[in-house]
N, C-alpha and C positions, 0 to 999 in steps of 0.2 A: 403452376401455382407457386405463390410465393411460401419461402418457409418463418412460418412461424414459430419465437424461441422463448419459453414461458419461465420464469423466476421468483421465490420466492413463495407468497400466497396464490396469485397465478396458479403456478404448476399447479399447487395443491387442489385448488380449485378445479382444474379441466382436468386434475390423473394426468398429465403427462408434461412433458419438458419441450415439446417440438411438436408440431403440426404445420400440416400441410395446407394453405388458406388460399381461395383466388380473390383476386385483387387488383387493382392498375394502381391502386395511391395507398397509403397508409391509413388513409380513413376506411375505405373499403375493405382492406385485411380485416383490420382492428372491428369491424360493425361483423363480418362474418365468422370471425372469433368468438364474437357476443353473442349473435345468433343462434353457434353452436352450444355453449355451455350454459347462457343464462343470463339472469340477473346479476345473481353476486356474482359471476365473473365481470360482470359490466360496473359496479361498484368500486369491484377492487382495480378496475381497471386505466377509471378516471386519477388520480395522482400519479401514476405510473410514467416514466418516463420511457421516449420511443427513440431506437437508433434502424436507418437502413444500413446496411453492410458496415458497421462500425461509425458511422454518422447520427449526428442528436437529427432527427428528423420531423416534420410538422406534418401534420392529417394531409394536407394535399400533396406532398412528396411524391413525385412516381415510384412504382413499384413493378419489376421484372420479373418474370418466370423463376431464374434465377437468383432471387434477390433475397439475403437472410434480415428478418425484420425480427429486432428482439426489444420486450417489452418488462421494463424493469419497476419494481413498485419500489419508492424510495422509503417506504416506512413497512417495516414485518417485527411482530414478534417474539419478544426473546431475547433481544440482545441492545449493546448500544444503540439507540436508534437516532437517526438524524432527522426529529420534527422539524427542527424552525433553523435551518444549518446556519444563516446568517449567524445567530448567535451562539449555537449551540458546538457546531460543529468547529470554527475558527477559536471559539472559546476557550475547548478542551485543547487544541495545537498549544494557543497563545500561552497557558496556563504550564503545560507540559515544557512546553520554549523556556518559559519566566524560569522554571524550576532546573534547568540546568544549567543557564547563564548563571544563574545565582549560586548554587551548585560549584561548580567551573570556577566561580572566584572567593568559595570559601576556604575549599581543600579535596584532595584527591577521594579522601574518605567520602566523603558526601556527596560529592562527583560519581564513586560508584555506587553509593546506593540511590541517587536518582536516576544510575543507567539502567541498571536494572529495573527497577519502579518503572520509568516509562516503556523498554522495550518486551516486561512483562502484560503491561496495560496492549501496547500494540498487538501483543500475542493473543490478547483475549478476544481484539476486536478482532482481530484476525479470522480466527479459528471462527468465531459467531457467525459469522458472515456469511463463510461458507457452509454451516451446516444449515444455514436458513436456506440454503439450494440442493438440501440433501448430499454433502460431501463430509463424510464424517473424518474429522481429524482430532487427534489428542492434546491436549491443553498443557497436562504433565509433561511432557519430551522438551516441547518448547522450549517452557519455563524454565526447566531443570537446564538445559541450553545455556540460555541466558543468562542462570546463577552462575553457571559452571565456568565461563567465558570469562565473566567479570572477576570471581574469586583466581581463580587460577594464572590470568594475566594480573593482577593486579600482585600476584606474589612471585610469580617465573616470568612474565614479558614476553618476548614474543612465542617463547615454546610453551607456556600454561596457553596461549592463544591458540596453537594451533595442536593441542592435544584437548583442547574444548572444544572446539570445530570440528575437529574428526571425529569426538567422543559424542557430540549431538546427534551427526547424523546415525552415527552405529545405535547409540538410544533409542533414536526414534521407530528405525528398522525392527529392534528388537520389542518394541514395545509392542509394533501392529504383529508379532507372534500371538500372542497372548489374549486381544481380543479380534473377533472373528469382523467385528465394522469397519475397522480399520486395514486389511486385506486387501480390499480391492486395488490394483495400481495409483489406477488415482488417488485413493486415500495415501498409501505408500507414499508415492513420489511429493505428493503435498505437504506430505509431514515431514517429510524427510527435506525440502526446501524451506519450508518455514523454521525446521530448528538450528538449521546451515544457518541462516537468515541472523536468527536472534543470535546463537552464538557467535558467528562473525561482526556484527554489529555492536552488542556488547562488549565483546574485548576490543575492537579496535577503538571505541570511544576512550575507553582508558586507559589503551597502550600510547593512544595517541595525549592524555592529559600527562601521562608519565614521563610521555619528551616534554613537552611545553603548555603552560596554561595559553599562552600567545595563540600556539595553532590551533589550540579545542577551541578558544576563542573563533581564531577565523571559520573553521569549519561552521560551527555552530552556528554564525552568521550568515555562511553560503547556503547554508541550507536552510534559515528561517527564508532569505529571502528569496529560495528558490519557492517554496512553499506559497508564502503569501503572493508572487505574481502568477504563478501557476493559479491558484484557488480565486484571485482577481478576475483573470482570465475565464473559468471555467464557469465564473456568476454572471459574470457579463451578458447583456441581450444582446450585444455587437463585436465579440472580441477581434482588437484587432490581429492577434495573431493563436495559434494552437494550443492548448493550455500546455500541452507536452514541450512545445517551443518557447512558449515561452519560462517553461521551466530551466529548460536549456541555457537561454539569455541572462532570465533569471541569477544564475549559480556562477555563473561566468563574470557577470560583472559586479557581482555580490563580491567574489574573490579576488575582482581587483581592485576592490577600494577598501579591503578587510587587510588583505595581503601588506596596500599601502601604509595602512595605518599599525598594526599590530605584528604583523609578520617578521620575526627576523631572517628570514628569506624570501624578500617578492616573489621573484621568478618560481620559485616551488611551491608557495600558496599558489600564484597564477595556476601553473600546473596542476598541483591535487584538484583546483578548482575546477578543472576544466574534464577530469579525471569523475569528481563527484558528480557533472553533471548529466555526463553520460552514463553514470550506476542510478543516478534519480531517477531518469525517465526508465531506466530497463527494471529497476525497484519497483516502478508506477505500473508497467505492463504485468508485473509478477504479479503483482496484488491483482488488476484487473481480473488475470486470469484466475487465479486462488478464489476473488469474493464471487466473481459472475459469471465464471467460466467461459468469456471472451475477451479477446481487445474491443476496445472503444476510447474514441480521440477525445474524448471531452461528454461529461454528465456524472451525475451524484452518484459514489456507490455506496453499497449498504456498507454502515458500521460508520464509527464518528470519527476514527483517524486512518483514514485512508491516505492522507496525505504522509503520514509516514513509510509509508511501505516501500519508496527508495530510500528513504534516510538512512536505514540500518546498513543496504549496501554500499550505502554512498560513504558511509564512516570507513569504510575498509578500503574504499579506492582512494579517497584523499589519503587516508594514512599511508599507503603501501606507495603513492607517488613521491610524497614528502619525502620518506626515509629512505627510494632509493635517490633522488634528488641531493639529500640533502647527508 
């Protein structure tokens, strides 16, 4: 029998996270799914999007003994929701985008309080996400992250940077002392990655506005346009290539035509670019795991900015390639 992997309202519905389902196709699991729990588990089942083994998969898809089928409902809640993503979900990016280009070319000042503002926003959708799959994490650790990274690089450079990166994660550790939900390993380890996350992301964005508006420029660029063909990609009914791949492509030649233009170092934008795009997709996989608790190559996850959850590591890899580059 195939395993069945429940998320969200789901889970709620059937009491449990996993089940055991026989089945040859994805229709078949999914109908004796139904079978078992009900009605409203058939209700809440219809929007739900379906993967076999990390694949977006369709009702007739074969299905193996072996074979883990997980059924994600795009809307729960509680938290940011992604109704209508076409406008909703690309909206909130594009708006968050607008506000730190704009940002970025008025002054550092404002530069860091829009890093903070968005990599606070990301923390929230963050954290939401996964507690709609019963993973409980703390929102203060984060945040406090995030201040700390930004305040402290913005007045020491790169040592306030990496005395806020160390100082999140010891936060965060110390925080799941204190309440008993946050204990579990996985709560632990979750929290303890998402406050690494926002703190090193925070301050690299403005250790890196601190060398150059040029290179926050190009980043910022690499990474809009890594974003928007990635999210192209994953809308698409035909894509031609992998949404993670093409974020890949994406970011690489985003920073060769940003590098071109605004970079006073081609060859080390090329590089941090090339650098950013390989912390994009492993950012992409982080969140994955964080909001759904699996990899999966392409489909909607819960919360409206998932497309940032490489961006914050991807600011730390472009920086750290530039400077020693450069």
């Amino acid at each position: 029998m195939a395993r069945l992997r429940l998320f969200a309202n789901l889970r709620e519905i059937a009491g449990t996270g996993s089940v055991e389902v026989a089945g040859s196709t994805v229709e078949e699991v999914l109908q004796g799914a139904i079978d078992r729990f009900g009605g409203e588990f058939a209700r809440a089942l219809e929007p739900a999007q379906v993967w076999v083994n990390g694949e977006r998969a369709r009702a007739g898809a074969p299905v193996s003994a072996d074979s883990e089928v997980a059924a994600i409902p795009p809307v729960s809640g509680g938290a940011m929701l992604v109704r209508s993503p076409m406008a909703i979900e690309i909206g909130i990016v594009a708006t968050l985008a607008a506000a730190l280009f704009g940002a970025n070319a008025i002054s550092l000042q404002w530069f860091a309080v829009s890093v903070f503002l968005v990599v606070a926003l990301w923390v929230y959708d963050l954290v939401s996400a996964a507690e709609r799959r019963e993973l409980d994490l703390a929102f203060f650790p984060a945040v406090a992250s995030a201040l700390g990274g930004v305040l402290a690089t913005y007045r020491f450079g790169a040592n306030g940077m990496a005395a806020a990166t160390i100082g999140g994660v010891l936060l965060s550790l110390i925080w799941s002392l204190f309440l008993h939900r946050l204990r579990p390993i996985e709560s632990v380890t979750a929290g303890a990655v998402i406050a690494l996350s926002a703190a090193l992301g925070a301050s690299a964005l403005v250790i890196l506005r601190l060398r150059s508006r040029e290179e926050t420029l190009v980043f910022l660029f690499v990474a809009a346009v890594a974003v928007l063909v990635s999210w192209l990609s994953d809308r698409s009914e035909m894509p031609i290539v992998d949404p993670l791949v093409a974020m890949l492509i994406g970011a690489i030649v985003g920073g060769a035509a940003a590098g071109a233009i605004w970079a006073p170092d081609v060859l080390a934008a090329i590089a941090g670019a090339v650098a950013a795009a390989v912390a994009l997709v492993a950012g992409r996989n982080l969140g994955m795991l964080i909001r759904v608790g699996g990899f999966f190559s392409e489909g909607t996850l819960p919360g409206s900015l998932s497309y940032l959850d490489g961006v914050v590591l991807a600011a730390g890899a472009f920086w750290a390639t530039v400077t020693i580059l450069t």
